[in-house]
C-alpha positions in Angstrom: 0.0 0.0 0.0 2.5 2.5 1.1 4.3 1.8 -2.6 1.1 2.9 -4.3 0.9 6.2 -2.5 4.2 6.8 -3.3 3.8 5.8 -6.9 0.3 8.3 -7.3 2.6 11.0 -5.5 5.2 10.7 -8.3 2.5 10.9 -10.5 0.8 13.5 -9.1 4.0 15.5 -9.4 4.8 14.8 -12.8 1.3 15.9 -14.0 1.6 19.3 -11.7 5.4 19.7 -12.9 3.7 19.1 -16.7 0.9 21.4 -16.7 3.4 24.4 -14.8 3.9 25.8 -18.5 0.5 26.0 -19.3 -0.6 27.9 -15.7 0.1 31.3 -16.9 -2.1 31.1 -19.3 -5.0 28.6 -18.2 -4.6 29.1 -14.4 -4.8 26.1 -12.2 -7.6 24.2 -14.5 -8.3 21.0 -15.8 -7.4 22.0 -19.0 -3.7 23.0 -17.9 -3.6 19.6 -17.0 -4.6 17.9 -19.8 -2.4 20.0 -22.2 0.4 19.4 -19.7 -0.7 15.4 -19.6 -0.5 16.0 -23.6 2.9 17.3 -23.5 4.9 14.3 -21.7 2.4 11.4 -23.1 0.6 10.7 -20.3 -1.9 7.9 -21.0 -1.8 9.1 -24.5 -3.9 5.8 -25.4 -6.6 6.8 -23.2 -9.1 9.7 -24.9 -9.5 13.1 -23.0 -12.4 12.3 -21.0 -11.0 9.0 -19.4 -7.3 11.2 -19.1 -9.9 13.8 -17.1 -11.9 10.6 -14.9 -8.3 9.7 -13.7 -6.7 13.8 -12.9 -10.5 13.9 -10.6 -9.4 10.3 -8.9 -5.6 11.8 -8.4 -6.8 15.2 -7.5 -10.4 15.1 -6.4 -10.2 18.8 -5.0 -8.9 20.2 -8.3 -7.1 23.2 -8.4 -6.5 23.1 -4.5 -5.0 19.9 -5.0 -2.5 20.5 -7.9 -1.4 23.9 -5.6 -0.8 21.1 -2.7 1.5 19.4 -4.7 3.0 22.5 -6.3 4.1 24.0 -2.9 5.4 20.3 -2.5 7.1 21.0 -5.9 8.4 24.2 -4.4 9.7 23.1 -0.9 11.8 20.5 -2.3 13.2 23.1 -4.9 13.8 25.9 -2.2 15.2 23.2 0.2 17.7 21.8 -2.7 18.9 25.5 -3.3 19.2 26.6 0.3 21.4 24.0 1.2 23.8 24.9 -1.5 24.2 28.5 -0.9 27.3 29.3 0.5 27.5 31.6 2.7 24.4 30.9 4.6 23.0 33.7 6.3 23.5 33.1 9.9 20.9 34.7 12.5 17.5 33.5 12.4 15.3 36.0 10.8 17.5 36.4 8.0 17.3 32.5 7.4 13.5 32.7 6.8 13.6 35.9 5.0 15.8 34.0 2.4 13.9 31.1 2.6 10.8 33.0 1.7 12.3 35.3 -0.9 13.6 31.8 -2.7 10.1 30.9 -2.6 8.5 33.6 -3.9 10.9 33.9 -6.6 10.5 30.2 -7.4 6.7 30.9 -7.6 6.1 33.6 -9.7 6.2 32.3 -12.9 3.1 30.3 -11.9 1.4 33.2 -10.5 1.0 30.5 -6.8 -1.5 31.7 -4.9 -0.3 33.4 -1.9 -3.6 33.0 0.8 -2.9 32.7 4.2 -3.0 28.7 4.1 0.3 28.8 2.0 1.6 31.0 4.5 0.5 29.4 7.2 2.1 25.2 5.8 5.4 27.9 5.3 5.2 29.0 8.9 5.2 25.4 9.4 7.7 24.0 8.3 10.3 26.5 9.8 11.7 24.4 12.0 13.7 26.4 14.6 12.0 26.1 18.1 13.6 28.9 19.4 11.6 31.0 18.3 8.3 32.2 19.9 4.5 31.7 17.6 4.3 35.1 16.8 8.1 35.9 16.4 7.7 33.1 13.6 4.3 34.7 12.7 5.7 38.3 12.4 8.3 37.0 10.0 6.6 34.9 7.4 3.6 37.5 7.2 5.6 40.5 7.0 4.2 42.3 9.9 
């Protein structure tokens, strides 16, 4: 079982990492995915509609799923290239302002959504516990 989530979940990002060309233009839609799907072959035997019956059983929420997975996208991408900066920044806030700038700047081709559930999952996954709630609050929402 646990190999079949992790095989939809590399499916799931290849479809989102497929349609991320086609966003601009279509926002996050079913038909961004299917021209994505188009572009890397995805079940190419299948016609559009079946194509469409298994996006809604990968991502039954639609767009709110395919932003999920994008900011999963993201993370990894932002924790790849924060690990290979050199020099580091070294106190605290300016760690998570550089985290979230590398973020932002990773998402704005896409045009991500930036509600306050994406900035809450970022608060989140700062992971230094020496800081208070609402020092780490003050930071990621700019306040």
């Amino acid at each position: 079982m646990k190999k079949r989530n992790q095989d939809n979940n590399e499916v799931k990002i290849e479809l989102v990492s497929a349609m991320l060309s086609h966003v601009p233009f279509d926002g996050w839609t079913w038909t961004a995915m299917e021209q994505g799907a188009v572009d890397i072959n995805f079940k190419k035997n299948k016609s559009e509609n079946e194509r469409l019956q298994i996006y809604k059983t990968f991502f039954n929420n639609g767009s709110i799923d395919f932003i999920k997975v994008f900011a999963e996208i993201i993370d990894s991408i932002v924790q790849e290239n924060y690990h290979s900066l050199d020099p580091k920044p070294q106190k605290i806030p300016e760690k998570i302002k550089k985290l979230i700038l590398m973020r932002l700047d990773f998402c704005l081709p896409y045009k991500e959504p930036s509600d306050l559930h994406c900035l809450y999952q970022l608060y989140q996954k700062i992971q230094n516990n020496r800081l208070t709630f609402y020092t780490r609050h003050v930071i990621v929402c700019g306040d």
